[in-house]
C-alpha positions as CSV (number, residue, x, y, z in Angstrom):
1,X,26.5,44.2,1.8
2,X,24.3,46.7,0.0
3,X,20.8,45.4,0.6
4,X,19.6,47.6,-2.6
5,X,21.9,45.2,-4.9
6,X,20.3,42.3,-3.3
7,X,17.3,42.5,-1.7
8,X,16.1,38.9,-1.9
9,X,18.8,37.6,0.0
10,X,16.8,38.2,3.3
11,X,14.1,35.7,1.8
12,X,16.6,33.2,1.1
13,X,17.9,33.3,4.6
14,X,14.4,33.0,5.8
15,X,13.5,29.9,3.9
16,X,16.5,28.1,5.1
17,X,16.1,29.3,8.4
18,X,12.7,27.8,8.2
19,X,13.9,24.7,6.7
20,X,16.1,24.3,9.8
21,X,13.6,24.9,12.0
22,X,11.3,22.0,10.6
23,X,13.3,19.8,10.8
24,X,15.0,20.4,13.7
25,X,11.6,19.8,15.9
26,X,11.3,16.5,14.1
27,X,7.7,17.7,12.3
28,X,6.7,15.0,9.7
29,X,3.6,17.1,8.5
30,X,6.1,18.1,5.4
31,X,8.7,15.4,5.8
32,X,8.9,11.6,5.9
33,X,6.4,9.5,8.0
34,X,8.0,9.0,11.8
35,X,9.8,6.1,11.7
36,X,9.0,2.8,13.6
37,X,11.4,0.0,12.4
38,X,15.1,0.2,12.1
39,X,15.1,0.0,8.5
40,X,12.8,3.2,8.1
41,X,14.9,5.4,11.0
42,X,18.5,4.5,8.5
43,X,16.0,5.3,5.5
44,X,15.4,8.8,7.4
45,X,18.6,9.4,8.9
46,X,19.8,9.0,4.9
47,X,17.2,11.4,3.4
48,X,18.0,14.0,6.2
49,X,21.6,13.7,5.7
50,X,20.8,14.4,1.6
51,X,18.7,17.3,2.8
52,X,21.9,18.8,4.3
53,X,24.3,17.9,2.1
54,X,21.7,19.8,-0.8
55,X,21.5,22.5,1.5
56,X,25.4,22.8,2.3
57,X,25.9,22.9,-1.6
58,X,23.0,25.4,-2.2
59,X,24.6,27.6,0.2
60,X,28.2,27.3,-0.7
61,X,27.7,27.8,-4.6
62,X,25.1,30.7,-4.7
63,X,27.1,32.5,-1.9
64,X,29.7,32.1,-4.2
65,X,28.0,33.1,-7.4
66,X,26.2,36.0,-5.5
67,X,29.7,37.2,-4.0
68,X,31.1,37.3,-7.5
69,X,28.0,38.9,-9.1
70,X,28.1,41.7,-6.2
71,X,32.3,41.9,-5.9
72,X,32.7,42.0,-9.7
73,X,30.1,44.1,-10.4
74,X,30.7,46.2,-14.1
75,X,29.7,49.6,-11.9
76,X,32.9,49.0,-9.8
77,X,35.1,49.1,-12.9
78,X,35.7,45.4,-13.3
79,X,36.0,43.9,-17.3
80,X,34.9,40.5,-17.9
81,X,38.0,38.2,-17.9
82,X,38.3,35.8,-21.7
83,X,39.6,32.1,-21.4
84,X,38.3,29.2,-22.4
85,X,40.1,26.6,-20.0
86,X,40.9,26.0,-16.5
87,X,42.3,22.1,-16.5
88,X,42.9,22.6,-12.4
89,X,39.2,24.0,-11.8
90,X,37.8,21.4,-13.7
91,X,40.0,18.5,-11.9
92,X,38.5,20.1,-8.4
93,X,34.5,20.2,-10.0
94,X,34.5,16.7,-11.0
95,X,36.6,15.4,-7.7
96,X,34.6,17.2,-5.2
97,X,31.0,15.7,-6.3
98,X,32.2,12.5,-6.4
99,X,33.9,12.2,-3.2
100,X,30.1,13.8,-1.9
101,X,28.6,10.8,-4.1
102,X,30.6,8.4,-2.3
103,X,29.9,10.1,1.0
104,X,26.1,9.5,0.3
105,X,26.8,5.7,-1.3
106,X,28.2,4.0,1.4
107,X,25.9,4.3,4.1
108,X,22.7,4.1,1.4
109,X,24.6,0.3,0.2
110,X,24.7,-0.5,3.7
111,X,20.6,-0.2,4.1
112,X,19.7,-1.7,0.9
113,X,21.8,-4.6,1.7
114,X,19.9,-5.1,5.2
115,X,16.7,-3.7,3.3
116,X,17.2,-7.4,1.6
117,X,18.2,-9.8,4.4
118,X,15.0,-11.9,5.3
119,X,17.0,-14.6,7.5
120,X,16.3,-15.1,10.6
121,X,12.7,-14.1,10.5
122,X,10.4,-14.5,13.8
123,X,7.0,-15.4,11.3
124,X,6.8,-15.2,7.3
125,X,3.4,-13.8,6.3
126,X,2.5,-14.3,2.4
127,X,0.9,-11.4,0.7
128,X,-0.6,-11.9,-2.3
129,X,-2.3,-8.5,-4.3
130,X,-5.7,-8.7,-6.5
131,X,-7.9,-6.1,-8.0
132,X,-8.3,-4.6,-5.0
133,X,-7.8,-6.3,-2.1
134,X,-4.6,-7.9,-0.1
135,X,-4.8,-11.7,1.0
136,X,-2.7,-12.6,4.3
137,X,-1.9,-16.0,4.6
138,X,0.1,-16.7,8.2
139,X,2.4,-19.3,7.1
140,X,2.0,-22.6,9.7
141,X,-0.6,-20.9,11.3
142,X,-3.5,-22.1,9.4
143,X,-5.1,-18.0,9.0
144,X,-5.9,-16.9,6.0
145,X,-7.9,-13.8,5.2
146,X,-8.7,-10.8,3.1
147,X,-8.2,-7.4,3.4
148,X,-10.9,-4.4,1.9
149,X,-11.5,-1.3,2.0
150,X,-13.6,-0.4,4.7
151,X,-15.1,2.9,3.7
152,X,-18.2,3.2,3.0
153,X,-19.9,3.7,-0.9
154,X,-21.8,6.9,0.5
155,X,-18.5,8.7,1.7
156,X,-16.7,7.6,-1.6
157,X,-19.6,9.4,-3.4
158,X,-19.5,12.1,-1.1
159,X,-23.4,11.3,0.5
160,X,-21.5,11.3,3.6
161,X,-19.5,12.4,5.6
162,X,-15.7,11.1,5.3
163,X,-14.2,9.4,8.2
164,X,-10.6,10.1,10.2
165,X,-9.0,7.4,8.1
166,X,-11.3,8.0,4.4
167,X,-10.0,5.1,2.0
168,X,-6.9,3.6,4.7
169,X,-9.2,2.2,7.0
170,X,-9.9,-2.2,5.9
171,X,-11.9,-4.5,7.3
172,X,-9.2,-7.2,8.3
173,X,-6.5,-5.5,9.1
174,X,-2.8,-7.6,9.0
175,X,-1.8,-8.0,13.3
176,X,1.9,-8.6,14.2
177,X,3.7,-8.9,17.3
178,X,5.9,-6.3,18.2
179,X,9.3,-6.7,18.4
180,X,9.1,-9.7,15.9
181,X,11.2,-9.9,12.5
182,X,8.2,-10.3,10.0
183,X,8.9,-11.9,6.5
184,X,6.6,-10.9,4.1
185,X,6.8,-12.9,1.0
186,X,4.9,-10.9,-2.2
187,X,2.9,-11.8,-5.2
188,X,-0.1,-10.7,-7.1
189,X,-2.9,-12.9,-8.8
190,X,-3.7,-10.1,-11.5
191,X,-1.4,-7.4,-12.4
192,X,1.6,-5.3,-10.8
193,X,0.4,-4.1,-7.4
194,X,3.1,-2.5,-4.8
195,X,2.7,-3.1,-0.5
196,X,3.9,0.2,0.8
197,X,3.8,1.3,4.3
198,X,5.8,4.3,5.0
199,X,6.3,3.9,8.6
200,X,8.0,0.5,8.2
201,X,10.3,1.6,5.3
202,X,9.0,-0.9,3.4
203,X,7.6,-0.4,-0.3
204,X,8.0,-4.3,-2.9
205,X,6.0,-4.6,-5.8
206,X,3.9,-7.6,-6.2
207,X,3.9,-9.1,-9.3
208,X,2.3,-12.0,-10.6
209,X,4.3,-15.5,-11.3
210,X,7.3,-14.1,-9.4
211,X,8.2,-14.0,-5.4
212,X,9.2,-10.9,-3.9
213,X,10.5,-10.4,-0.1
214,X,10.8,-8.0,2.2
215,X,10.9,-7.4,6.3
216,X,9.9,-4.8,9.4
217,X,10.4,-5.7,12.6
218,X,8.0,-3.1,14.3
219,X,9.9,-1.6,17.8
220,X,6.5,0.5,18.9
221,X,2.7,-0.8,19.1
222,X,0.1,1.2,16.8
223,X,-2.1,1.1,13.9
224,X,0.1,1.8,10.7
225,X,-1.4,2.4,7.9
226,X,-0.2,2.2,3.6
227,X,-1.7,1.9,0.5
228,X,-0.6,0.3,-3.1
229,X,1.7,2.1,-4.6
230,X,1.3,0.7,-8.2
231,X,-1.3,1.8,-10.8
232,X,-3.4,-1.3,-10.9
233,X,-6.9,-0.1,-12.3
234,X,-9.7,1.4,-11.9
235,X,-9.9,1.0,-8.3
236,X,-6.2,1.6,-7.4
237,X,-7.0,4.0,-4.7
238,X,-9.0,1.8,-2.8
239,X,-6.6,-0.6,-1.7
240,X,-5.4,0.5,1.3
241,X,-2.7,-1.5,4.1
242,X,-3.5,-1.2,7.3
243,X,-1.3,-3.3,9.7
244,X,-1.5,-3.1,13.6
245,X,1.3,-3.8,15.8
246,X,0.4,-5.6,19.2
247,X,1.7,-6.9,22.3
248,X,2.7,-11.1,21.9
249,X,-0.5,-11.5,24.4
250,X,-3.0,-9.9,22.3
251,X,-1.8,-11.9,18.6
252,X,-1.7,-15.3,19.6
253,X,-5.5,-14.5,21.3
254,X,-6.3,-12.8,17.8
255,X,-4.5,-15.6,16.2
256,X,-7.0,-18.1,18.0
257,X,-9.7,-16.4,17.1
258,X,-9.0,-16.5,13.3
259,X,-8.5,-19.9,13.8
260,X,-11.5,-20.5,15.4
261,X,-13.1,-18.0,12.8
262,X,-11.9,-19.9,10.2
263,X,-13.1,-23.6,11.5
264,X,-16.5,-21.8,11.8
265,X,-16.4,-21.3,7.9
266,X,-15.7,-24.5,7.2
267,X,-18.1,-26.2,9.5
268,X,-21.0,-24.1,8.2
269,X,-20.4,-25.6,4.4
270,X,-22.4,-28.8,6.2
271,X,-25.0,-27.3,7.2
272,X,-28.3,-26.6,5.3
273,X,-28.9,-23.1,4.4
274,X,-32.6,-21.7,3.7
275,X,-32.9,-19.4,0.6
276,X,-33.5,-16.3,3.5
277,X,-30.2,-16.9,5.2
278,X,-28.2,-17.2,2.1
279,X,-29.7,-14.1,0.4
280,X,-28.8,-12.1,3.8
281,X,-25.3,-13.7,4.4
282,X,-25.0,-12.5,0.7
283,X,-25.3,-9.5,0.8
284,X,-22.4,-8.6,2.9
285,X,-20.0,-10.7,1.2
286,X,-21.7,-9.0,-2.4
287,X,-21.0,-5.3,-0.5
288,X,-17.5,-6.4,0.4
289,X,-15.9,-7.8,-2.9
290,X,-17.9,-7.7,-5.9
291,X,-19.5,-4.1,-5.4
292,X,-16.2,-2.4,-6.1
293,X,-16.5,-3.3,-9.7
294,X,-20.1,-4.6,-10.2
295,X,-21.8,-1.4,-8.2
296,X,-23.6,-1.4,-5.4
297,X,-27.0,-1.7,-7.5
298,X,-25.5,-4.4,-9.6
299,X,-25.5,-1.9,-12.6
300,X,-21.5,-2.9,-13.6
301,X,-19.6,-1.0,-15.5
302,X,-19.9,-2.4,-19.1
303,X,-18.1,-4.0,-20.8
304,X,-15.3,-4.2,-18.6
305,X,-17.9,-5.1,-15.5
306,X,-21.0,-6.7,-16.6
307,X,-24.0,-5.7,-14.5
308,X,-25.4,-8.1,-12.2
309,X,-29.2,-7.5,-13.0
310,X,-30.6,-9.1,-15.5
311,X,-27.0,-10.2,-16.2
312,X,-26.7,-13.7,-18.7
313,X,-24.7,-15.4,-15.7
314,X,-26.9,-14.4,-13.3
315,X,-30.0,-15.4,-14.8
316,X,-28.8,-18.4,-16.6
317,X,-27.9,-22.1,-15.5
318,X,-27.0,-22.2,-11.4
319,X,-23.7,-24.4,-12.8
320,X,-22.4,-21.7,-15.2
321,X,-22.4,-19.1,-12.2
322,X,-20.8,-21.5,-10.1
323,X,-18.2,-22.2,-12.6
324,X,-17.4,-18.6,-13.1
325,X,-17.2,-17.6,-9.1
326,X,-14.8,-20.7,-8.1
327,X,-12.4,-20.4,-10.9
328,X,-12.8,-16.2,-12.8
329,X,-13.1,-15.4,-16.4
330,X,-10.7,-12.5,-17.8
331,X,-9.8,-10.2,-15.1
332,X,-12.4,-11.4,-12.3
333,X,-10.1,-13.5,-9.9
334,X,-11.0,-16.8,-9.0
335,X,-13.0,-17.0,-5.7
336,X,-12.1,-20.3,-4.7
337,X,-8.9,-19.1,-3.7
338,X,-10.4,-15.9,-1.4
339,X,-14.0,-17.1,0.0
340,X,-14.9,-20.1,1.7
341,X,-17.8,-22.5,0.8
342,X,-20.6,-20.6,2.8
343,X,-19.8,-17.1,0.9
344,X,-19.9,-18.6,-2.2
345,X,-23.1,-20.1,-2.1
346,X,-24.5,-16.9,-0.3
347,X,-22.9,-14.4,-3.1
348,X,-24.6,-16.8,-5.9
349,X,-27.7,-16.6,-4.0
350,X,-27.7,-12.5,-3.3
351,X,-26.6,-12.4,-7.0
352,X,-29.7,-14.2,-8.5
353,X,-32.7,-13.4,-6.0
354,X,-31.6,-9.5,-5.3
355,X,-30.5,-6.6,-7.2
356,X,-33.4,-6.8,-9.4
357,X,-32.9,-10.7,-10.5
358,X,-35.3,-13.6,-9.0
359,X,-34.3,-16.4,-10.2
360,X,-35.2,-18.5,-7.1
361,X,-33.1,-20.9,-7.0
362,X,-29.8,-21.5,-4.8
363,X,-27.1,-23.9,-4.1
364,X,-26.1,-25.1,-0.9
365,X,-22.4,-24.5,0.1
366,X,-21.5,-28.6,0.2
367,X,-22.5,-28.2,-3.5
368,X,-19.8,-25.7,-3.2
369,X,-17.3,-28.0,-1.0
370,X,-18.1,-30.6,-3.7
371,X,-17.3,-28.6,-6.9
372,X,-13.6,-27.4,-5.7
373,X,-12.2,-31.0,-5.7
């Protein structure tokens, strides 16, 4: 072939050569995340055969196209041919790409059909989604907990330097056992948020009032990390998944010691606080859950976020802040639901003796206990 008429041919070659070569070693720098569960290695296996199905058609019709271009060429003496219909070319164009669509179909139906098969599940895991945070509740296990974002304010504002994992790192991460079917059952307190984690093949929106489902049963321990993939506000990119996949030993001891975490919770709402202790015990669980749309300095964000200092709440009657915490107003979520009795009565104290306010006054978490019921 005349390599004047067609110089760029040689760059075409390259860059399929190149695709080849990529994916041939398996490197997931530029492709999907490695699979770990059986659902995500059918979800690559499909997208790799697309890939080559795309680039068997690429190849067929431009080397077509450029063989006619270069074999037909006006300088040879060839005329354009005139018609208007070819019933028999047509017939072939419209078979061929769906016989190709079929191909694809029946092995993407199969997935999506055991995409959606929950039975037989090992543990069922509820997930619920709020602005921004996950909640994991361990169905019959009595552990519940939140999930944040564990990177710090000062690398978010770039005072610092960012870490390995900058905004997929948590505080609580979500533990399974490996080899275990996990149902996770989905829904959101707020708006529309999505659980994604790549390496699971697993992506179901959360959405409030309704129950969604999915599954992974992980085949290989690690730390596996996803995010929300739904536009749920301001803080959308700081609601990261992180889910770690451990030998049967090591959950059921971190499975005690949630359990034991979470008796230690409840026992403390008996126990008399000092003003000190709540004020520093607030400050963590402020840091944690409210600073994300309150700020750090308890500035807010008006009017969405009302600051903190000075704030009417804040500064007004101890029952009305109560009252707001334990049950939300607009989009704040109600706290009952995420923190125990101790947190409670520590934010409310942080809240009203720090960040500029000093009110002086506190209430003790079996006020707290007392005002759920």
């Amino acid at each position: 072939m005349n390599k004047k008429v067609f110089p760029f041919l040689g760059t075409i070659s390259g860059l399929a050569l190149t695709l080849v070569a990529s994916t041939t070693h398996a490197a997931y720098d530029l492709n999907l995340k490695a699979p770990v569960t059986e659902i995500a290695t059918q979800i690559y296996d499909l997208h790799m055969l697309i890939v080559w199905v795309c680039l068997a058609i690429f190849v067929v019709v431009f080397a077509v196209m450029f063989y006619s271009l270069y074999k037909h060429r006006k300088s040879v003496g060839h005329k354009a041919a005139q018609f208007h219909e070819h019933h028999t070319l047509e017939i072939i164009w419209t078979i061929i790409p769906a016989l190709i669509l079929i191909v694809m179909a029946v092995p993407a139906t199969k997935t999506i059909f055991a995409m959606k098969d929950t039975s037989e599940a090992d543990m069922s895991v509820k997930v619920t989604g709020y602005q921004w945070k996950w909640e994991y509740d361990y169905l019959d296990k009595n552990v519940k907990f939140i999930s944040n974002l564990s990177t710090t304010q000062d690398q978010i504002n770039n005072k610092s330097e960012k870490g390995e994992n900058y905004l997929l790192e948590v505080d609580n991460p979500m533990v399974v056992p490996v080899g275990k079917k996990v149902r996770v059952i989905l829904t959101a307190s707020d708006v529309i948020h999505a659980w994604w984690v790549p390496a699971f093949g697993v992506k179901q929106d959360a959405i409030p009032g309704f129950i969604k489902e999915a599954w992974f049963k992980a085949d290989k321990e690690g730390t596996y990390r996803g995010q929300c993939a739904e536009l749920c506000g301001k803080a959308h990119g700081y609601m990261p998944i992180v889910v770690e996949v451990v030998s049967e030993e090591k959950y059921n001891t971190w499975l005690a010691a949630k359990a034991e975490e979470a008796a230690a919770g409840a026992a403390g709402a008996d126990k008399e606080w000092t003003k000190d202790d709540l004020v520093a015990n607030g400050k963590a669980v402020y840091e944690k859950n409210c600073a994300v749309c309150h700020q750090a300095s308890g500035a807010g964000l008006p009017p969405a976020f009302p600051a903190i200092t000075g704030g009417k709440v804040t500064t007004g009657p101890l029952e009305g802040h109560l009252d707001i915490i334990l049950n939300g107003k607009n989009i704040m979520p109600a706290w009952k639901a995420l923190l125990n009795d101790v947190e409670i009565a520590s934010v409310i104290a942080y809240e009203r003796n720090a960040l500029g306010n000093s009110v002086g006054d506190i209430i003790q978490p079996s006020a707290v206990k007392a005002a759920r019921k």
